[in-house]
N, C-alpha and C positions, 0 to 999 in steps of 0.2 A: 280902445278895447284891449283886455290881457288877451284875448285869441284872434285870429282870423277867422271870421266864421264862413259856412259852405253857403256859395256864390254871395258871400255879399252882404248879404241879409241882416240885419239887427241882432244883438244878442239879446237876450231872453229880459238882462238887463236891462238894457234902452227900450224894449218894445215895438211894437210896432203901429203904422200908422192905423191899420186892423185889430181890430179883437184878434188873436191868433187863432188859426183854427189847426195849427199842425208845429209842433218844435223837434227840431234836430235834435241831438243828443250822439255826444261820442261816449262808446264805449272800451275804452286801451288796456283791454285784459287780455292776456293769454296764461295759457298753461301753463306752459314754458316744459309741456315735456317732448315733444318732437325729438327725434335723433338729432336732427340739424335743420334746421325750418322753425328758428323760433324767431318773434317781430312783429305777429299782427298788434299787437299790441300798440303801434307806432301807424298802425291804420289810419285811427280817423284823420290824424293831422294831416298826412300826406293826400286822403282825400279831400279833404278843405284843399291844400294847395292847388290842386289839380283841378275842383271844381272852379276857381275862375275861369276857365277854357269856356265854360259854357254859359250860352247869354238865355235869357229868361224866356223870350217868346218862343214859342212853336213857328215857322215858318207856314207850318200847313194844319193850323188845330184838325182837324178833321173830327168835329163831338167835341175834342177835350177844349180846356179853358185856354186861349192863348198865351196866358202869363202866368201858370199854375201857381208861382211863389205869391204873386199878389194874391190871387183868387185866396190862399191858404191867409196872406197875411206872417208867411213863415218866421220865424225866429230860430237862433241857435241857443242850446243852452249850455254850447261847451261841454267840457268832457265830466264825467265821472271819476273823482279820484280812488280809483282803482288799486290795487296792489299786485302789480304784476306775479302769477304764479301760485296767491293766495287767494282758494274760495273760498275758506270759512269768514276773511277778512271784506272780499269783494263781493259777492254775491249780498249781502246785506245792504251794500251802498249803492252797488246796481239795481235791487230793489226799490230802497227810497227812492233813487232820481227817478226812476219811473213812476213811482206812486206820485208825484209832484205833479211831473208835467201832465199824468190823465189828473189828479185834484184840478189841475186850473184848466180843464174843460180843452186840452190839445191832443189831436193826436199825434203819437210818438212817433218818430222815422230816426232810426238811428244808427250808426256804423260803427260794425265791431272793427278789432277783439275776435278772438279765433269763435268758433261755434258752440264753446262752453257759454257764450252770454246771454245765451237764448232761455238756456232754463230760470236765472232770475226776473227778467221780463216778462215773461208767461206770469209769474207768479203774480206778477205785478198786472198785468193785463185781466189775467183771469175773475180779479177781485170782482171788478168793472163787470166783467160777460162772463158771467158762469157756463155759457152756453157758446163756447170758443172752441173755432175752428180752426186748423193751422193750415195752410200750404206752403208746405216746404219744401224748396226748389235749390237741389244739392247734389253732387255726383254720388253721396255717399247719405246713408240714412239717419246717420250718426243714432241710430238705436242698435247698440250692442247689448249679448246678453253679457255684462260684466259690471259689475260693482266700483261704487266711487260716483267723481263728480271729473266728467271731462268732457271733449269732443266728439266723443263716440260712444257715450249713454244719454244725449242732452233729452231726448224725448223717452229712451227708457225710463228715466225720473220725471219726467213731464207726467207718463202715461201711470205711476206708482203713484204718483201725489195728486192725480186729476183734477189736474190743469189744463188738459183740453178733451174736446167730445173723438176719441181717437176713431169713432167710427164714420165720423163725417170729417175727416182729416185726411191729408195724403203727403206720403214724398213723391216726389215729382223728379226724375230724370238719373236715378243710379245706374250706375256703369263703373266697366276697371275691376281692378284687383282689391279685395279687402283684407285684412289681415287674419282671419276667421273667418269659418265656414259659417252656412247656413243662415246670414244677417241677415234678408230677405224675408225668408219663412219667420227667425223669430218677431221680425218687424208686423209682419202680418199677424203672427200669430196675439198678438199683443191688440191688434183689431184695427192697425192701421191699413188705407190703403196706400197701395204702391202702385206708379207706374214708373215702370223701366226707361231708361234713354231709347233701348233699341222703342220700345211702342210709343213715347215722346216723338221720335225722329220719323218712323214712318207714317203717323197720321197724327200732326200738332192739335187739330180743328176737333176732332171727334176727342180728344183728352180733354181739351180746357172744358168743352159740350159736356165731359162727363163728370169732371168736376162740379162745372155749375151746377148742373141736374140733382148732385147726391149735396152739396155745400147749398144752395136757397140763399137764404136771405139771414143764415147766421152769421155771426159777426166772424168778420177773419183776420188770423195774422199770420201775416205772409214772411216766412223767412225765407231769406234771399243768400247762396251760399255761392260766392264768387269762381269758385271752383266747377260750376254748371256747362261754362265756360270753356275753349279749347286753350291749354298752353299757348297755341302761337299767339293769342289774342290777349290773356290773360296769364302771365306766366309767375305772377306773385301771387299765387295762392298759398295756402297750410301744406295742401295735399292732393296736387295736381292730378290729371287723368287725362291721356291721349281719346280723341273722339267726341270734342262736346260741341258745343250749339256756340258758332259765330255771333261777332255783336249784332246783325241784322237781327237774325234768327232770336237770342237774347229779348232782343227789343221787340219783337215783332210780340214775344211772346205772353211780355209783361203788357204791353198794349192790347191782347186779345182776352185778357183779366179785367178791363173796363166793365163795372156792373156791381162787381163784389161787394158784398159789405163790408170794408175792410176797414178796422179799429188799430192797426198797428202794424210798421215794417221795418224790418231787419235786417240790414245788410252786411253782411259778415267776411272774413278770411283775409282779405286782403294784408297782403306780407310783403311792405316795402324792402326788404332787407331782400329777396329775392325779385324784386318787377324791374323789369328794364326799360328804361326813360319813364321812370312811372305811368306805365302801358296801363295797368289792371288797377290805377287807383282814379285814373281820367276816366277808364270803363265802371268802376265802382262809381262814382260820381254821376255819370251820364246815368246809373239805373236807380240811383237817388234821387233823381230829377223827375225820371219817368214814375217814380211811388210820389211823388209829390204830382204830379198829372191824376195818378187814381185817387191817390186823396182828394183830390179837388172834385172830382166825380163823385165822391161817396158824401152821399147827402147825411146832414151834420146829427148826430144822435142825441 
């Protein structure tokens, strides 16, 4: 194989012994405009390394499928060649790899690439489900009111070019400092909803309850923004934030999303050039595994 692929698995080349029903995909884009935090870009490979740590079975399926990768039949389709820093160049070819893997009947799970990669995939997802839900689970809403294509307008242009139903949509766990006032209101104002970390963290049960109840049985895609996360656990993020959710807590959370319709997932930020002993890219990997456990839950469309 020219790559290592995540745990193991076949490349998209070789195939698998399954019809697939789910294909990886890296995504190695960044902006590259951080002060000094620039690197996701070198994400997905460092998660490939890191996911050999993890062996396939569930020790305690509890519901889910003991072997989710088999269940899927998973496959890697390697990375997209990207151009670091250029969207008018990349966002075009992060479209197509998406367009590909939903044409041959998989759902996509894939690892950014800072949080600018979300808006090409959407577009790409969207084609598919007009009727697209997102949850996005991020310390930051990345809907600013501000012009361009980056990290922090990815759903203001999401919500301009509707690409998703922004009224059955949510971010999920903002907290910290942003660098402009008022992101919050404008994010709502725009017709998403929000729920804060502080209302995430005092009552998890009655959020996910409330999600379900207004999200149904429209299709979702879940972006997943590694920054959710506290530094001490996750410290190779874009754009860290003191006070987030433990990997327990993490995992407990994506586990209590079992049910969802979900057509597509996104795992994003992860910034080797700042993680230490590649801490947040073995945690990145382990919440790859667990979107590959609800994939296997969500019955085949």
């Amino acid at each position: 194989m020219s790559f290592a692929t995540f745990m193991g698995v076949p490349s998209r080349q070789e195939g698998s012994a399954l019809t697939p029903r789910a294909c990886v995909l890296g995504v190695p884009f960044d902006c590259g405009t951080h002060p000094f935090r620039v690197g996701s870009r070198e994400g997905p490979d460092t998660i490939r390394r890191q996911s050999r740590l993890i062996r396939p079975y569930f020790s305690d399926p509890a519901g889910k499928p003991a072997n989710p990768i088999a269940a899927l039949g998973l496959v890697d389709a390697g990375n997209v060649n990207c151009f670091a820093g250029d969207v008018e160049r990349s966002y075009p070819l992060i479209e197509q790899a998406m367009d590909e893997v939903i044409a041959g009947g998989m759902m996509p799970i894939t690892m950014g690439g800072d949080g600018a990669v979300t808006l090409p995939q959407l577009r790409a997802v969207r084609k598919r489900y007009p009727d697209l839900a997102v949850l996005h689970i991020d310390a930051h809403t990345d809907t600013y009111d501000l012009a361009g294509f980056n990290t922090a307008t990815t759903f203001t242009r999401a919500s301009e070019e509707g690409l998703v139903d922004v009224r059955n949509s949510f971010h999920v766990g903002a907290r910290g400092t942003t660098f402009m006032d008022g992101v919050l209101g404008f994010g709502r104002s725009l017709g998403y909803n929000i729920v804060s970390f502080a209302e995430l963290d005092a009552d998890p049960v009655a959020c996910v309850n409330a999600i379900r109840e207004r999200i149904g049985q429209r299709p979702v895609y879940l972006c997943f923004d590694m920054d959710i996360f506290d530094p001490s656990c996750a410290p190779g993020v874009c754009t860290p934030e003191w006070g987030g959710l433990n990997p327990k807590e993490g995992i407990a959370l994506l586990r209590s999303l079992a049910g969802l319709n979900f057509v597509a997932f996104d795992v994003n930020t992860v910034s080797p050039a700042q993680d230490i002993g590649e801490t947040t890219a073995f945690l990145a990997a382990s919440v790859l595994f667990e979107c590959c456990a609800l994939a296997a839950q969500t019955p085949a469309r």
